[in-house]
C-alpha positions as CSV (number, residue, x, y, z in Angstrom):
1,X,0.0,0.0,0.0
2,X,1.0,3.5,-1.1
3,X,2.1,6.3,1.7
4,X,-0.8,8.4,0.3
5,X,-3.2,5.6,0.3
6,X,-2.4,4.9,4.0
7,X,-2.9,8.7,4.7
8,X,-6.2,8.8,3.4
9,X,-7.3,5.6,5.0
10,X,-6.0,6.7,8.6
11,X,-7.6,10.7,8.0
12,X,-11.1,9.1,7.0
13,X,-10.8,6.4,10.5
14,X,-9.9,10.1,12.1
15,X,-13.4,11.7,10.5
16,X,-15.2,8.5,11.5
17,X,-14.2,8.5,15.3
18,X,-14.8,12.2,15.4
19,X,-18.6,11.8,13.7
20,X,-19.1,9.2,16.6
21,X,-17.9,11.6,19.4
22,X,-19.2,14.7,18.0
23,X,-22.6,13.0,17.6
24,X,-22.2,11.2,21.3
25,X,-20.7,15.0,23.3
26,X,-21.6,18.1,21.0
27,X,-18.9,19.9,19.7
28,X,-18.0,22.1,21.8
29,X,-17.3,19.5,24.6
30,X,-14.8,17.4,22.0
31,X,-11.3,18.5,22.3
32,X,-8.6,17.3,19.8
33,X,-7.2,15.5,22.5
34,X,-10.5,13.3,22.8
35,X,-9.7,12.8,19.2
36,X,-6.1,11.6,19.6
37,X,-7.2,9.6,22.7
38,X,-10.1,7.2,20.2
39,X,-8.4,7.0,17.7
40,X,-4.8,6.2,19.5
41,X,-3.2,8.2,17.1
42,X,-0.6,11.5,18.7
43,X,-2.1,14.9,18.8
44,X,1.1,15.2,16.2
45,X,-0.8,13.2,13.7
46,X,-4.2,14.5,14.2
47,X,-3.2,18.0,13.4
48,X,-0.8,16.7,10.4
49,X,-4.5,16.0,9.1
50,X,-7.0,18.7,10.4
51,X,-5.2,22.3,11.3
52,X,-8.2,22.9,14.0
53,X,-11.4,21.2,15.2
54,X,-13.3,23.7,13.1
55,X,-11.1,21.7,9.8
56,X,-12.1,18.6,11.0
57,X,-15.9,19.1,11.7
58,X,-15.8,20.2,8.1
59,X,-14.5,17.3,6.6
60,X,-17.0,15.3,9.3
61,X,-19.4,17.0,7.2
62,X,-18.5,16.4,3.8
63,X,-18.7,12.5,4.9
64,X,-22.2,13.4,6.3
65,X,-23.4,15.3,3.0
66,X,-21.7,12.6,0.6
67,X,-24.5,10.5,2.8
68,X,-27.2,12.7,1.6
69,X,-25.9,12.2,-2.0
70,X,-26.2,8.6,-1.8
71,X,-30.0,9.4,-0.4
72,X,-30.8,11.6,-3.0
73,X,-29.8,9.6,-5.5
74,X,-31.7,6.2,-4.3
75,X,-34.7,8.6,-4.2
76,X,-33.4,10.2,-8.0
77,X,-34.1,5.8,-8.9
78,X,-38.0,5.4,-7.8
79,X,-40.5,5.4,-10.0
80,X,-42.3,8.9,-9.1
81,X,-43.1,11.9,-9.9
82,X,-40.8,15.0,-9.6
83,X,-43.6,16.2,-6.8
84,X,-43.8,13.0,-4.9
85,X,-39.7,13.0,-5.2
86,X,-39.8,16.3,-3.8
87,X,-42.3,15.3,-1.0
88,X,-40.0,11.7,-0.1
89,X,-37.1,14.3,0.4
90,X,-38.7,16.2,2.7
91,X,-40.1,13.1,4.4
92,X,-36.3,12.3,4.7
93,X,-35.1,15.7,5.9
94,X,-37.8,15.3,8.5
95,X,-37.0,11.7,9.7
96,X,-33.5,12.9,10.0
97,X,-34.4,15.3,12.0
98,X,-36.3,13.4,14.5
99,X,-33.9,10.4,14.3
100,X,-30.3,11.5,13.7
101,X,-30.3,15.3,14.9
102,X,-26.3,15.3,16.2
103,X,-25.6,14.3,12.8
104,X,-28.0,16.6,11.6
105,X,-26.4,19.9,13.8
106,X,-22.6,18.6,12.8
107,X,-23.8,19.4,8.9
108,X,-25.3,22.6,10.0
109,X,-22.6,23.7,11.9
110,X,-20.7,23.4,9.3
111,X,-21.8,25.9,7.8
112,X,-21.6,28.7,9.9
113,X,-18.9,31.5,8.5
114,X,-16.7,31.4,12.4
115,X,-16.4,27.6,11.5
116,X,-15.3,28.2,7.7
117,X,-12.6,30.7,8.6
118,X,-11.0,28.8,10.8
119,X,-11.3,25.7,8.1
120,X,-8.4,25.2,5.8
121,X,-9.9,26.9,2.4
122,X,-9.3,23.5,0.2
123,X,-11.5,22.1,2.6
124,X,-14.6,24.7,3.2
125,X,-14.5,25.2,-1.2
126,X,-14.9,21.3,-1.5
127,X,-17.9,21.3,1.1
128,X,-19.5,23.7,-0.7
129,X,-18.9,22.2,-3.8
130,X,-21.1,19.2,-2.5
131,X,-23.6,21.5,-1.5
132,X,-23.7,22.9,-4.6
133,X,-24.3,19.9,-6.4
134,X,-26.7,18.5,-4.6
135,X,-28.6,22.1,-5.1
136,X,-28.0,21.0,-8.8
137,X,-30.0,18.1,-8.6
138,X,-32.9,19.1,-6.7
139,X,-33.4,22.1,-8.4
140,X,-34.0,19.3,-11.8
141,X,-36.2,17.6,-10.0
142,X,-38.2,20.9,-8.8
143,X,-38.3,22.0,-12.6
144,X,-39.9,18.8,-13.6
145,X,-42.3,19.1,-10.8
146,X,-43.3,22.2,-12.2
147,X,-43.8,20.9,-15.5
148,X,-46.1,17.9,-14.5
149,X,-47.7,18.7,-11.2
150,X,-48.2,22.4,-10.4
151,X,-50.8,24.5,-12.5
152,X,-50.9,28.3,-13.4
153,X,-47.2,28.5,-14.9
154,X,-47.7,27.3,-18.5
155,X,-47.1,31.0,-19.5
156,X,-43.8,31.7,-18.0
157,X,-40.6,31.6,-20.1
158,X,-37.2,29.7,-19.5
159,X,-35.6,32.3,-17.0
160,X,-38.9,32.9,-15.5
161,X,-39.6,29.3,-14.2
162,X,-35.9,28.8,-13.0
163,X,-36.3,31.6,-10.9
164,X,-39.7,30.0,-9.9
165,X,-37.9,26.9,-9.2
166,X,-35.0,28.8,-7.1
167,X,-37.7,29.9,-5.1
168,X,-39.9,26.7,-4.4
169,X,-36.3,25.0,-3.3
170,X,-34.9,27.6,-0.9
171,X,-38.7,27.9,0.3
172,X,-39.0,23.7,0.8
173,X,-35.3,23.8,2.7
174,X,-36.3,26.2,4.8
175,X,-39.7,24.4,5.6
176,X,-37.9,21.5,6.4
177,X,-35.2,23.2,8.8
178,X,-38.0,25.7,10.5
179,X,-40.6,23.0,11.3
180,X,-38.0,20.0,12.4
181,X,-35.7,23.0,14.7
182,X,-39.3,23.8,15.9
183,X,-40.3,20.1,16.5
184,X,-37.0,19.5,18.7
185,X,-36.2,22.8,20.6
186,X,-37.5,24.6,23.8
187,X,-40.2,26.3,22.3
188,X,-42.2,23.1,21.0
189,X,-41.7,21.1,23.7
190,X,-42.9,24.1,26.4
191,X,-45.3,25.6,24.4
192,X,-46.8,22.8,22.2
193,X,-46.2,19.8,24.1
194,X,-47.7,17.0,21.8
195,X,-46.6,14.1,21.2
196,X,-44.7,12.8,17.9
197,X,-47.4,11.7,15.7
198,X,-49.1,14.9,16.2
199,X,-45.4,17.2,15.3
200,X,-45.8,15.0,12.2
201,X,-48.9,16.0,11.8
202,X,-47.6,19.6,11.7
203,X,-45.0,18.4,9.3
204,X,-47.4,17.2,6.8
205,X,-50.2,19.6,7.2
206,X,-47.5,22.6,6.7
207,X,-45.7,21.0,3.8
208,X,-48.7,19.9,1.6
209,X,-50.4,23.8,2.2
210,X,-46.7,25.0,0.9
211,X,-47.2,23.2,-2.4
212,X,-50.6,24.1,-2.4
213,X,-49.6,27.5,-2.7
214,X,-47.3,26.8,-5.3
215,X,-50.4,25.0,-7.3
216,X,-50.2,21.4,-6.5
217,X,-53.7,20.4,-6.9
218,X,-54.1,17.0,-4.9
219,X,-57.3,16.0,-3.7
220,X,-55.7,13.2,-0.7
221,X,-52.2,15.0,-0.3
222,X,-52.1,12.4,3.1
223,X,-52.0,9.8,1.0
224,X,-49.4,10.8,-0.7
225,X,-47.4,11.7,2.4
226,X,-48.0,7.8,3.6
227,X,-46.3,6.5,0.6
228,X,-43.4,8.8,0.3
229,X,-42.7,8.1,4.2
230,X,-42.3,4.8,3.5
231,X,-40.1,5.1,0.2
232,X,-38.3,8.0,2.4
233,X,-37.7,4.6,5.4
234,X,-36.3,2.7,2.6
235,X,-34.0,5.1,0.9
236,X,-32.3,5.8,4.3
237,X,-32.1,2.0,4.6
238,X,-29.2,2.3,1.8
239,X,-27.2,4.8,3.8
240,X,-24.3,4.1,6.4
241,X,-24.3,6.4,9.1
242,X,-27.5,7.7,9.1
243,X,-29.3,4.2,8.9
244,X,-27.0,3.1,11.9
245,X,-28.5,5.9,13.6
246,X,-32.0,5.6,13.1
247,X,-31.9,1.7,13.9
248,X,-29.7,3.1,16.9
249,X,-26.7,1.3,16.5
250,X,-23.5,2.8,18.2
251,X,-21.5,5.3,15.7
């Protein structure tokens, strides 16, 4: 085996140990000593890998978004609709949520500008390269949705329905993040203490009004919900870390 291929194999055993604390303690209570101390490797040859946490919790998160590449694309493979594609992400983003939410806040975190500067540059342009790819790909499947599903748009141009389709994305993202942050934090559990089925319920109700108001004219959008939650179930099935999480196996 090659020097180089040694040094990747030992930096991604690194990112793997780190995901597991990070997920386990938070990160601001993971030092690079913990690091040094899982893996067994010297504080020496942790840093000859990751100049500061904030580099490595990126690079933990370029393994967690490569994740939601291989989810996207298993859901990019069913036989739907652009729309109900649309809907089983969101049904994923949800679950996640719910399920996996340290793996969840280690992706977020990592894209917060203090983390990024202190982030070698190679490092923060590749994890927003992923990002930007995976934008890529929904924003296909949002145009196509457009197309088939939602009525009242036949009249608008090229450049017109891009921009409509910018704007359904970075409104179903920020669905997604608002109602699941709301589902898990202080104010939901204090204020609107319900149980889960009835969060979901939220979910489900908020989402299918959202496309509503964007012209999807279903007559049972619960129906559809049902079967995308269980194509969402599967397509998680064919991930590592976050189907580890959700059947609760140890990271």
């Amino acid at each position: 085996m090659q020097r180089r291929e040694k040094r990747e194999i030992r930096e991604q055993e690194i990112i793997e140990k780190a995901i597991g604390l990070l997920s386990k303690r938070g990160f601001l209570d993971v030092r690079m000593s913990d690091i040094a101390k899982e893996t067994g490797y010297s504080m020496g040859t942790i840093y000859s890998h990751f100049e500061s946490k904030e580099d490595l919790l990126v690079a933990c998160a370029q393994t967690l978004v490569l994740e939601h590449k291989t989810l996207i694309q298993a859901i990019e493979e069913q036989p739907l609709q652009a729309i109900e594609k649309i809907i089983t992400m969101a049904q994923c983003s949800w679950r996640l949520s719910m399920k996996c939410p340290d793996l969840i806040e280690i992706d977020n975190l990592s894209m917060m500008p203090s983390v990024w500067r202190r982030a070698t540059k190679q490092r923060a342009e590749t994890l927003n390269q992923l990002h930007e790819q995976l934008a890529g790909v929904f924003l296909n499947i949002v145009l196509e949705a457009i197309e088939q599903s939602l009525d009242g748009y036949g009249h608008l141009d090229q450049g017109e329905t891009e921009r409509l389709a910018h704007h359904l994305t970075h409104g179903m993202w920020g669905m997604c993040v608002g109602l699941s942050s709301t589902a898990q934090s202080g104010y939901a559990s204090t204020l609107c203490p319900e149980s889960g089925e009835e969060s979901y319920a939220h979910f489900t109700t908020n989402y299918s009004n959202f496309l509503k108001g964007y012209g999807w004219q279903e007559s049972n959008p619960g129906a559809v919900f049902e079967r995308c939650k269980t194509t969402a179930q599967a397509c998680i099935g064919q991930t590592v870390w976050f189907s580890a999480c959700e059947k609760g196996k140890p990271l």
